[in-house]
N, CA, C and O atoms as CSV, one atom per row, in Angstrom:
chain,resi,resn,atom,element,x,y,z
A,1,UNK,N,N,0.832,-1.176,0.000
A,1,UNK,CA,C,0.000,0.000,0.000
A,1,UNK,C,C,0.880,1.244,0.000
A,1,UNK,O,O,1.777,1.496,0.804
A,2,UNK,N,N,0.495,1.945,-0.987
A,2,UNK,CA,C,1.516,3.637,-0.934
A,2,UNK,C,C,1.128,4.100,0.024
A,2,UNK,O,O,0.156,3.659,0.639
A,3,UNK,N,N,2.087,5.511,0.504
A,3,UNK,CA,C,1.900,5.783,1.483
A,3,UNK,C,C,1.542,7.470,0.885
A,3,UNK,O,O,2.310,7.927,0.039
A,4,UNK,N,N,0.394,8.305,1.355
A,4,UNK,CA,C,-0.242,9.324,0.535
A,4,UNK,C,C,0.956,10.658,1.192
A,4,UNK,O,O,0.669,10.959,2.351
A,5,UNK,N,N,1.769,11.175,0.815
A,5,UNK,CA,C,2.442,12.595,1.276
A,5,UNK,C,C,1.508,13.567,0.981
A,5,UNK,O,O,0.549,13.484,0.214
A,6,UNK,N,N,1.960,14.721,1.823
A,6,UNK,CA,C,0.988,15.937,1.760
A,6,UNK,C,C,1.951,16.707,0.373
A,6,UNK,O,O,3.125,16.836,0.024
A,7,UNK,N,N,0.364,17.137,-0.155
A,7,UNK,CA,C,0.936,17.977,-0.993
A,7,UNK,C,C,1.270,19.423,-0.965
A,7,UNK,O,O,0.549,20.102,-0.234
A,8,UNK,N,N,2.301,20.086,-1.667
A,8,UNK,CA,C,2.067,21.548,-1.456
A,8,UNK,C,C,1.318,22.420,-1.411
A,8,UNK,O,O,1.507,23.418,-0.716
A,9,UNK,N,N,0.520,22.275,-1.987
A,9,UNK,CA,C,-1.179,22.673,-1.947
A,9,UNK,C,C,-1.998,22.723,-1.111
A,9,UNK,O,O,-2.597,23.737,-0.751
A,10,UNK,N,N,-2.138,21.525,-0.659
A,10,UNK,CA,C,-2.783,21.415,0.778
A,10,UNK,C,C,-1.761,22.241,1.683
A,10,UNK,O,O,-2.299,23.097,2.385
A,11,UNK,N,N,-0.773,22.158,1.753
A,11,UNK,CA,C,0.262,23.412,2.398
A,11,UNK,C,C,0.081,24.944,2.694
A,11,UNK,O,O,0.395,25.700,3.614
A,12,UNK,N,N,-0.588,25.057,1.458
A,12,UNK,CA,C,-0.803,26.690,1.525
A,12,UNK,C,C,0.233,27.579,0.629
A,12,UNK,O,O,0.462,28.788,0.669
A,13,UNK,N,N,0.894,26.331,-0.369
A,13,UNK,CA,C,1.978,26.780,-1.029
A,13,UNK,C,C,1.819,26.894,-2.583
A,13,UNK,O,O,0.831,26.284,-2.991
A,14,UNK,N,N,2.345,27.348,-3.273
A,14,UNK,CA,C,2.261,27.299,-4.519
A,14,UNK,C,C,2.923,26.075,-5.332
A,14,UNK,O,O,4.080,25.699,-5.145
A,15,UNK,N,N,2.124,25.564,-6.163
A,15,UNK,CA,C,3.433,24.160,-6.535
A,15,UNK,C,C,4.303,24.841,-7.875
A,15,UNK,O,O,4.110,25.418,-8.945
A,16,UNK,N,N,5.469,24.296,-6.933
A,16,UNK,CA,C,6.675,25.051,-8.061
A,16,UNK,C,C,6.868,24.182,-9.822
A,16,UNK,O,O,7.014,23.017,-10.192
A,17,UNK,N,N,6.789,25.204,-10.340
A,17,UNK,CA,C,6.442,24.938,-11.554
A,17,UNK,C,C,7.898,24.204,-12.214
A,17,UNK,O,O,8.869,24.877,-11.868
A,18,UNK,N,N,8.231,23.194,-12.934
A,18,UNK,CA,C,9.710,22.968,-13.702
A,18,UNK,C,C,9.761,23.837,-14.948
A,18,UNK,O,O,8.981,24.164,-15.842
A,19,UNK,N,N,11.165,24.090,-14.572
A,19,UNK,CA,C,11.959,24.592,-15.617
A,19,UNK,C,C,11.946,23.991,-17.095
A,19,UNK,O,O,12.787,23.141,-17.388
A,20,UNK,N,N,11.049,24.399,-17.985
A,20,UNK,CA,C,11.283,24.347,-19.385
A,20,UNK,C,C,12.151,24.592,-20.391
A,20,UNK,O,O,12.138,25.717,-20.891
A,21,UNK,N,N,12.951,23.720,-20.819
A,21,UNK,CA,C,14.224,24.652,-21.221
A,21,UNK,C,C,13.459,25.268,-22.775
A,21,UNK,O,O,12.433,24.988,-23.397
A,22,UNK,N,N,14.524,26.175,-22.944
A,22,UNK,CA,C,13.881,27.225,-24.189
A,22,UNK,C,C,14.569,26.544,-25.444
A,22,UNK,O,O,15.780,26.327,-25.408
A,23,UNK,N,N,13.889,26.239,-26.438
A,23,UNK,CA,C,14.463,26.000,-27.596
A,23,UNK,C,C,14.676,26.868,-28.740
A,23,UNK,O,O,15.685,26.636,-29.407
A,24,UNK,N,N,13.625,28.196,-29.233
A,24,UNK,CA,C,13.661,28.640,-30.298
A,24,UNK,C,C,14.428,30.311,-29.434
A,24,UNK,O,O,14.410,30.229,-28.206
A,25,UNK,N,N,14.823,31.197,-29.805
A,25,UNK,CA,C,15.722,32.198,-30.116
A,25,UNK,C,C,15.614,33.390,-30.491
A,25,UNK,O,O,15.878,33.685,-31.657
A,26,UNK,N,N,15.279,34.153,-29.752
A,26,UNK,CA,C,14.999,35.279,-30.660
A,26,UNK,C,C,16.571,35.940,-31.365
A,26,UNK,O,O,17.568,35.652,-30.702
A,27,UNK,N,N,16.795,36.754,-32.595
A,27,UNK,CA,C,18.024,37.145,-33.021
A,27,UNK,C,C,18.839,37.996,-31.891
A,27,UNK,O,O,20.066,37.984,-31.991
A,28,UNK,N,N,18.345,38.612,-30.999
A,28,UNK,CA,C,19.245,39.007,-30.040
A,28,UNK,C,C,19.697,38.284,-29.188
A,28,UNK,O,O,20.733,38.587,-28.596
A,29,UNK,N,N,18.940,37.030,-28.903
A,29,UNK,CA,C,19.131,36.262,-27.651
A,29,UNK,C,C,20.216,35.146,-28.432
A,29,UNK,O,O,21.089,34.501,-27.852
A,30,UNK,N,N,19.848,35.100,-30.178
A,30,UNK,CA,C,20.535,33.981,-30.551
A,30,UNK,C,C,21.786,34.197,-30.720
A,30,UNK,O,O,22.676,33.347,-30.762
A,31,UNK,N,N,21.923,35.803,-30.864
A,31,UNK,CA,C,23.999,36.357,-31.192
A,31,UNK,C,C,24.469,36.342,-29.650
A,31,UNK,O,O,25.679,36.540,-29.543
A,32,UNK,N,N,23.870,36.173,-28.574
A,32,UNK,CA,C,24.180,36.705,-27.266
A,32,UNK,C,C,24.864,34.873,-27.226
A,32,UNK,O,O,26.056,34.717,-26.959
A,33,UNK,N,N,24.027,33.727,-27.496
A,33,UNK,CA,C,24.606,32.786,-27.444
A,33,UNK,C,C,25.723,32.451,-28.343
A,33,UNK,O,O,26.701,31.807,-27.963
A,34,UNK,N,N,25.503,33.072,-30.012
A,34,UNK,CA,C,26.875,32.597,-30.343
A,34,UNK,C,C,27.753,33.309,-30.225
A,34,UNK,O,O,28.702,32.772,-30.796
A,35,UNK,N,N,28.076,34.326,-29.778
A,35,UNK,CA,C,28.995,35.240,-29.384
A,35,UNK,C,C,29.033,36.471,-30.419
A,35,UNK,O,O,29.759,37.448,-30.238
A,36,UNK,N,N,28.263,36.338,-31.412
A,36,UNK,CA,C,27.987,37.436,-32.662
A,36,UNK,C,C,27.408,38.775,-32.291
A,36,UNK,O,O,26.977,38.872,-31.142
A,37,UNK,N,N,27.336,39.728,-33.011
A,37,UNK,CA,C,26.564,40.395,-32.917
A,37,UNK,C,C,25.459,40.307,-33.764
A,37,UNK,O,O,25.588,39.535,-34.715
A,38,UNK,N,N,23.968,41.159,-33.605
A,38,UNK,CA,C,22.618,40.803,-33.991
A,38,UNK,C,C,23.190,41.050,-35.463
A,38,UNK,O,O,23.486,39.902,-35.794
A,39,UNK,N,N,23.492,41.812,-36.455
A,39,UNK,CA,C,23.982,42.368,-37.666
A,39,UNK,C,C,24.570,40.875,-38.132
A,39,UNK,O,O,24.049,40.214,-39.030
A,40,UNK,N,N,25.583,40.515,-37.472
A,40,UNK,CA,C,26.042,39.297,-37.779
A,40,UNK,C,C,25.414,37.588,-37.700
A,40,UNK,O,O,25.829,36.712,-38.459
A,41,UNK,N,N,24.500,37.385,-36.781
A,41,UNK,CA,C,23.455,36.670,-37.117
A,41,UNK,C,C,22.428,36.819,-37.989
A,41,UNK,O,O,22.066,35.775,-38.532
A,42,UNK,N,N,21.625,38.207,-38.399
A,42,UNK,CA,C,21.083,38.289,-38.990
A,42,UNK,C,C,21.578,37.928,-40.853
A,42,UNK,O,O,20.830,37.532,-41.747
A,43,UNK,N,N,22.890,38.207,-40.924
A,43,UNK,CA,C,23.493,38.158,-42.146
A,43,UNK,C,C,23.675,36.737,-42.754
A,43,UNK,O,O,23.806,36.391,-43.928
A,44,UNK,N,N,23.629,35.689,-41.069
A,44,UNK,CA,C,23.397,34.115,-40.976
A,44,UNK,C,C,22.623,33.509,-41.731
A,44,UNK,O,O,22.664,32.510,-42.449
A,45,UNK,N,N,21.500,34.721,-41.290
A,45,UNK,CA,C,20.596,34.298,-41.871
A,45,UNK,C,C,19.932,34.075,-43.306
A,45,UNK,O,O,19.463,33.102,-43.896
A,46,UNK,N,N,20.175,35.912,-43.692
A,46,UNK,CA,C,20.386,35.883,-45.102
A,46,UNK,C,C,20.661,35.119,-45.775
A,46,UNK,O,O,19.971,34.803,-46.744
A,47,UNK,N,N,22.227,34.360,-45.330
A,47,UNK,CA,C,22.751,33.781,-46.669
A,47,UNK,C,C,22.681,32.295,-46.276
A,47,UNK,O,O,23.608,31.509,-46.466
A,48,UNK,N,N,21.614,32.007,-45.765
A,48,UNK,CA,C,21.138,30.756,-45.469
A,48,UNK,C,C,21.527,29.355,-44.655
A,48,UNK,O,O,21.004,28.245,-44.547
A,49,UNK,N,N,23.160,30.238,-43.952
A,49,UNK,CA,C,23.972,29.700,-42.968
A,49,UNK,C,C,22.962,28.470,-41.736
A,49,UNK,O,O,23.112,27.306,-41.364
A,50,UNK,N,N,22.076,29.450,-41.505
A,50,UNK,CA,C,21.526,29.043,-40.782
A,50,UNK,C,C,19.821,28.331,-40.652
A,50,UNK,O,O,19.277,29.047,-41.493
A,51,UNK,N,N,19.064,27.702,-40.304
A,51,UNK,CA,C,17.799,28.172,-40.587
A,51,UNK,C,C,16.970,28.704,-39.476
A,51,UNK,O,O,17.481,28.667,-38.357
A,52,UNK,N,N,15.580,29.272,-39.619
A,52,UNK,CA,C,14.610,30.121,-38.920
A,52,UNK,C,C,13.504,30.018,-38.807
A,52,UNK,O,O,13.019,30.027,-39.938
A,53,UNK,N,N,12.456,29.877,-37.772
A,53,UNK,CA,C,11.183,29.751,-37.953
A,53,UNK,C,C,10.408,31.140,-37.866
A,53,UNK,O,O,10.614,31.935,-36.949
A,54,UNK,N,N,9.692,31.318,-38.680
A,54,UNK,CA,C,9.055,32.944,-39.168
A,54,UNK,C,C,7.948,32.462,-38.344
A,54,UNK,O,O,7.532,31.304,-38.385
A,55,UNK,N,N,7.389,33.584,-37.436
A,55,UNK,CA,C,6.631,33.469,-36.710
A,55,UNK,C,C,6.172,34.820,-37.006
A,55,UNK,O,O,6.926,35.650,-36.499
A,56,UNK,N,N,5.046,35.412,-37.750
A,56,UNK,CA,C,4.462,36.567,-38.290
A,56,UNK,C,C,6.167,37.533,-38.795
A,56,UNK,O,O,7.089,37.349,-39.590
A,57,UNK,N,N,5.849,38.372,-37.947
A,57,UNK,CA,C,7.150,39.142,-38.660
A,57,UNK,C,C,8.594,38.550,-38.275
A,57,UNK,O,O,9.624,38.602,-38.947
A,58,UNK,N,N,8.320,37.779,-36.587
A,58,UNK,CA,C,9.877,37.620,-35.784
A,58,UNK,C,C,10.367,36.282,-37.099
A,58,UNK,O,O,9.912,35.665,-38.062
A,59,UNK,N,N,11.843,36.478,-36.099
A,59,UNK,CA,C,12.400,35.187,-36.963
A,59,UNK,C,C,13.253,34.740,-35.543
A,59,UNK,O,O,13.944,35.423,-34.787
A,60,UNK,N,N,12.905,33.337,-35.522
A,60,UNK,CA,C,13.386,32.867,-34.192
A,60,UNK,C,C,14.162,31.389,-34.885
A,60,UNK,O,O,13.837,30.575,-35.749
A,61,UNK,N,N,15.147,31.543,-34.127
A,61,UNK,CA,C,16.087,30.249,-34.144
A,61,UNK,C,C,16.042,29.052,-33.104
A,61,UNK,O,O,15.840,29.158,-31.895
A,62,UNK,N,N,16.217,28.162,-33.657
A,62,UNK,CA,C,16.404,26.224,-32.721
A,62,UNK,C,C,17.534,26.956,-32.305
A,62,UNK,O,O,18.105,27.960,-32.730
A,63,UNK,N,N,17.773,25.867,-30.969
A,63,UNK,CA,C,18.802,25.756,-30.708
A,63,UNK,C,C,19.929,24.866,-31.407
A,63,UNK,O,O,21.103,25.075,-31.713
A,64,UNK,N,N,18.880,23.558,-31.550
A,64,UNK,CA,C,19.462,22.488,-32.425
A,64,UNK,C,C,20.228,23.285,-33.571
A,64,UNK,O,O,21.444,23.126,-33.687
A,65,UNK,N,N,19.717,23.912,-34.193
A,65,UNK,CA,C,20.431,24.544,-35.547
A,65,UNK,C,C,21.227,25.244,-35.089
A,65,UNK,O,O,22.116,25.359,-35.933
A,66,UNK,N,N,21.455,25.804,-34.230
A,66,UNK,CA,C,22.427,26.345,-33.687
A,66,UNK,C,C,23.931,25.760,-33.510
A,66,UNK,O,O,25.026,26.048,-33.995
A,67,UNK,N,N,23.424,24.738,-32.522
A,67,UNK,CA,C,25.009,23.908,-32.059
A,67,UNK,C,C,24.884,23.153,-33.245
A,67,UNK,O,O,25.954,22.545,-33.203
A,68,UNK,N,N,24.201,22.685,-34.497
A,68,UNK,CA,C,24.890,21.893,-35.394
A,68,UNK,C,C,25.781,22.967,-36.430
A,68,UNK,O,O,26.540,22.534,-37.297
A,69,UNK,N,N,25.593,24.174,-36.227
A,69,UNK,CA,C,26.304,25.217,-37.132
A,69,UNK,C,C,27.445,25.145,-36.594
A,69,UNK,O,O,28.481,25.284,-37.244
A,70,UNK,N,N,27.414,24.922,-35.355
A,70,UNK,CA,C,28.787,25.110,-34.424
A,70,UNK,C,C,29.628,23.633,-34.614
A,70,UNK,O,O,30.855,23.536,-34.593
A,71,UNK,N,N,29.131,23.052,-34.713
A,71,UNK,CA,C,29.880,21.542,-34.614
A,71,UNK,C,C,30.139,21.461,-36.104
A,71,UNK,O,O,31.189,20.890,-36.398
A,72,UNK,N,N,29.139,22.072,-37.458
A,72,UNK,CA,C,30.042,22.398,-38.611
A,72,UNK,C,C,30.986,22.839,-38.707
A,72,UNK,O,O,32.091,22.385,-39.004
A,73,UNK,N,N,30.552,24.016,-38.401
A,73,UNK,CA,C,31.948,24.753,-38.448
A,73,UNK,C,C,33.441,24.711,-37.738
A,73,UNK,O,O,34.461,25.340,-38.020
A,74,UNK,N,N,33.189,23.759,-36.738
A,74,UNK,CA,C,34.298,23.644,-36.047
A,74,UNK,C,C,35.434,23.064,-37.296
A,74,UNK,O,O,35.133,22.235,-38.154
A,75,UNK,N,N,36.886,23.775,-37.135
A,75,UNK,CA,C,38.032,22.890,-38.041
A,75,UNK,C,C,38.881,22.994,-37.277
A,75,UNK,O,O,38.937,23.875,-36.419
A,76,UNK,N,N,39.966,21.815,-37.511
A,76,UNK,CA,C,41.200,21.726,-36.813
A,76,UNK,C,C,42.223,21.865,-37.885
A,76,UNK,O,O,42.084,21.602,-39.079
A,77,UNK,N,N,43.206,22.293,-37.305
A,77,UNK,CA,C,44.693,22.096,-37.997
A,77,UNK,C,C,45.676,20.659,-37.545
A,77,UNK,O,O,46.073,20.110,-36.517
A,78,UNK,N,N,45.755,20.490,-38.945
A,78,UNK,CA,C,47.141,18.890,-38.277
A,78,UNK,C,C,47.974,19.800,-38.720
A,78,UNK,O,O,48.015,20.861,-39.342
A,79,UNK,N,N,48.791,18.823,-38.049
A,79,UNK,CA,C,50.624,19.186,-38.378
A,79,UNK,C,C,51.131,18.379,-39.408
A,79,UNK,O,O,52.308,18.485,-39.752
């Protein structure tokens, strides 16, 4: 047989809500993550570096598309 715990509610408390992580980006929030400036993400965008979901006028970025731009672009040098 379970055993019933009190809930926060019955407490008099608010139940704390979880943290959702954020996936899409707005262009300021998305150069703040890649270290760009907005001019320079936006230009990402333009030339199709990247992709965007148009949401009426905004244009908001994945994250996913994000770190796979980054893991493209990563290059190394051999010796």
């Amino acid at each position: 047989m379970l055993a019933k715990t009190p809930s926060t509610k019955a407490q008099g408390q608010a139940m704390p809500v979880p943290a959702i992580p954020k996936r899409l980006y707005s262009i300021a929030e998305a150069a703040v993550y890649l270290g760009r400036t907005v001019w320079a993400v936006r230009e990402m965008l333009w030339a199709g570096k990247i992709p965007f979901v148009k949401d009426g006028r905004r244009l908001l970025l994945d994250i996913r598309d994000m770190d796979t731009w980054i893991e493209s672009s990563k290059t190394q040098i051999s010796s």
